[in-house]
Phi, psi and omega in degrees: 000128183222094192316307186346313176224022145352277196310302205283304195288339168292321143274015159289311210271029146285319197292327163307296182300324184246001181093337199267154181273309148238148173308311182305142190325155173277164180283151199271147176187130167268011166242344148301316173313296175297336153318295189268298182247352169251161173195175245269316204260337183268148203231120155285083195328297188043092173328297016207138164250177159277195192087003220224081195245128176254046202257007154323284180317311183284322154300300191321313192288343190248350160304315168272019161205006148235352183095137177268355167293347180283332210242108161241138169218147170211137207280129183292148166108350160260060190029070181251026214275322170288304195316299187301326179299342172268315175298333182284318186296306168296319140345284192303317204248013195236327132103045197245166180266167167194173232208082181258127150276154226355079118037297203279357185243018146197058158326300199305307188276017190277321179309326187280337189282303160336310164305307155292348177281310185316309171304329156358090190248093199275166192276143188312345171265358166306165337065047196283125197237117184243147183218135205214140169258164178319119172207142209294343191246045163282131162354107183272328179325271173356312214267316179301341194247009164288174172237137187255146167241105171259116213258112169153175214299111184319113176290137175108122185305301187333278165315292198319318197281313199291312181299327162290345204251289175327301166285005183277279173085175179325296207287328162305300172341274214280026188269313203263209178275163185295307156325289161343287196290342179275275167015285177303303174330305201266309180319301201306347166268318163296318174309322182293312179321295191292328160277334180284331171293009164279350200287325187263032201272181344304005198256341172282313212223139133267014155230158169277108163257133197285067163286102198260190158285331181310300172308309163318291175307310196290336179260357143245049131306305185307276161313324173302305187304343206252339166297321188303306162320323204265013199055020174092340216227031167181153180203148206262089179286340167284352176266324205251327157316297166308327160292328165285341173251354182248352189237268202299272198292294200313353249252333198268322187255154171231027162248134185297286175331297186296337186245015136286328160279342183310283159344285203320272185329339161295304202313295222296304188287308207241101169196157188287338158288340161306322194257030165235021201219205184266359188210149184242155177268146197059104107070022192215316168200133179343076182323144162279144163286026193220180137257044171247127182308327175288333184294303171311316192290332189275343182296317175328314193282346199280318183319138163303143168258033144245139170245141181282161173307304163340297213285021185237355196071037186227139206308142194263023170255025181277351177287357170246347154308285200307338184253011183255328177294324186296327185273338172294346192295295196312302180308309175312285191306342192270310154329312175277329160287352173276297197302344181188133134321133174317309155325295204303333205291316180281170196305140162204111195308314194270302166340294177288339197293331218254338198242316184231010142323303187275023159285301151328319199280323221253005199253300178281358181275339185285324210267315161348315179277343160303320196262352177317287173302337197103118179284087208295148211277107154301100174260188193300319211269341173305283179313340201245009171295145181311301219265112174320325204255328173295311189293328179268325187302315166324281177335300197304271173003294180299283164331332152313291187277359184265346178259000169270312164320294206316320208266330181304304193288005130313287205290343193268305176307324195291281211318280209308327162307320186296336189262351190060040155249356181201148216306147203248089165286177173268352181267304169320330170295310217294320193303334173285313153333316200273318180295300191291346194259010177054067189217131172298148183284130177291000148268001167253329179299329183316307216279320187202141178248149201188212204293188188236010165301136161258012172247330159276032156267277180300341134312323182299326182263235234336317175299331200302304211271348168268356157274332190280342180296299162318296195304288197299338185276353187257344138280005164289323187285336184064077167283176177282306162236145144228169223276148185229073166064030170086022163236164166229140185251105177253152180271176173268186178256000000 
């Protein structure tokens, strides 16, 4: 078994098995969309993860093909809900685009919203455009009668760079000076780095930072505005650093570490040798000396549509830590489709005894060994102790042993439904629900964070709660030290 490479043999054979050259979405275009596929009475949807808003985007596009005196849109969620019913209403019959965003933060109101669209009789030019991130209780009615899109950042520096070029067009390019168009070139690039190197995190990213278009768009504001000053033929590279690392992209991060690789790429992109040149980005390629928009697409096109570590500046055997995490996603997931059913969810006394018996077996066998001595008692004066390491040692402890009472009477609730002794709450269903779908219960991860397993979580806290047992007693005994996992603490006398 070589988790390493799961991931790689699972998309040979979907391409094998399905005919296809690669898994990934085809390039995005709003204006196929509109082309193609939308029309007055169908509403267009749009999915979004984060980092991802395409409601920029989607302005820039009905600026330039309805006017922007045309294009109304509004952000959902601050008690607008008539307002918004009235701009749809006014739209519709006036024959305008209109835009309500994020969805997903007034589900209760979405059925009134369906409705009203149903009722509708719009003028042809109409347009209706929504945007949402995944959410389970969302409309399913609502969702059948969109045309769906799912909206984020194109995997691969490639896709990524056909999508800003796309979105551009010729006549953008080519409007300004050859600096301008190199310019352009190298944001389109650092911008792609900077979403793809989240692919490698902790070691690229030590967080998922929400590098949107929005973060795009603003930097090249930046640059226009700082060309203009220079007259088209020179720019203020400590000025366009600092706005990009102190503003925009930096603007996002809160790690020391994440805005020192930041930096370097900045230094590493936007320096004057890149743009005469003598230096290539990332080590592989070469700003065109020109500004015709064909020069840039063939460079695009030339590009591996796999990206190597190497073009991020990161050791190349790193792709296999990343395909070894991907792969626990995958298993964890396959696990949870395995483990339960629509059937299994509902109550069925011999169903469940057969499915979270041996889970119960194994809470009690943990906890016999816990309770075997007697679980000693925390008072005030204990928490309250002189000695720091005693006084923290306490601390763990009391907390410790309240959540094993907590997770017995759980799982003792659980037992007694299963045995028919006892009664079916909505807090025994949900846990049972959470157990059978082989997922820790969020009162218990609330409580302590560990495996995502639910029988290596309660070992894992059992090992927890038989160190702490250990510990308050070798401070009762008042040792000199004691051992906390292979550190040692010595105490005063």
């Amino acid at each position: 078994f070589r988790p390493d490479r799961i991931e790689s043999a699972l998309q040979s054979f979907l391409c094998e098995a399905l005919g296809i050259t690669g898994v990934a979405a085809l390039n995005f275009s709003f204006n196929n969309i509109y082309r193609d596929e939308s029309a007055p009475e169908i509403p267009i949807l749009f999915v979004t993860s984060p980092g991802s808003d395409p409601s920029r985007e989607l302005e820039e596009f009905a600026e330039n093909t309805v006017g922007r005196e045309n294009f109304f849109e509004l952000s959902m969620g601050g008690n607008q809900n008539e307002v918004a019913l009235q701009m749809l209403k006014d739209a519709a019959s006036k024959g305008h685009w209109l835009c309500f965003k994020n969805l997903h933060l007034v589900t209760s109101w979405l059925p009134k919203l369906e409705k009203e669209i149903k009722s509708l009789q719009p003028h042809q030019n109409f347009r209706l455009w929504l945007t949402t991130e995944a959410h389970p209780k969302f409309p399913a009615i609502l969702l059948e009668s969109c045309y769906k899109v799912t909206y984020e950042a194109p995997p691969g520096i490639k896709k990524n760079l056909m999508r800003t070029y796309q979105g551009w067009g010729p006549a953008y390019i080519d409007q300004g000076s050859v600096l301008r168009a190199q310019l352009l070139f190298a944001l389109a690039w650092f911008h792609a780095i900077m979403q793809e190197r989240r692919n490698y995190i902790p070691q690229g990213w030590t967080k998922f930072y929400e590098f949107s278009y929005g973060d795009f768009r603003a930097g090249v504001g930046v640059l226009e505005t700082l060309l203009s000053e220079g007259q088209g033929d020179s720019i203020g590279w400590e000025t366009l650093h600092g706005l990009m690392e102190n503003a925009i992209y930096g603007g996002r991060i809160d790690n020391d570490y994440d805005l020192r690789v930041l930096k370097a790429y900045l230094e590493q992109f936007f320096n004057l040798e890149v743009f005469n040149g003598t230096q290539k980005l990332s080590g592989v390629v070469t700003i065109p000396n020109s500004k015709s928009v064909k020069d840039y697409l063939g460079l695009i096109n030339k590009l591996s549509d796999s990206d190597t570590p190497t073009l991020f500046g990161l050791p190349i055997n790193i792709d296999r830590a990343v395909q070894r995490y991907n792969t626990l996603q995958i298993v964890g997931s396959l696990k949870q489709l395995m483990a339960v059913s629509a059937e299994d969810i509902k109550f069925d006394k011999e169903r469940w005894s057969q499915l979270l018996g041996p889970l119960t077996k194994i809470w009690k066998q943990l906890y016999k060994q816990l309770s075997d001595g007697g679980i000693p008692q925390i008072k005030q004066h204990h928490l309250a102790a002189d000695d720091p390491v005693e006084s923290f040692i306490y601390a763990e402890a009391y907390e410790t042993f309240k959540m094993v009472e907590k997770i017995d009477e759980s799982m003792e609730g659980l037992n007694k439904v299963i045995f028919g002794t006892g009664l079916l709450t909505n807090d025994v269903m949900q846990q049972a629900i959470d157990l059978l779908s082989g997922k820790v219960p969020i009162r218990w991860s609330n409580m302590w964070e560990g495996s995502e397993n639910p029988s290596t979580w309660l070992k894992g806290f059992s090992k927890r709660a038989n160190g702490c047992l250990l510990y308050t007693s070798d401070a009762a005994d008042d040792l000199l030290c004691v051992d906390l996992g292979g550190r040692r603490i010595i105490k005063k006398k």
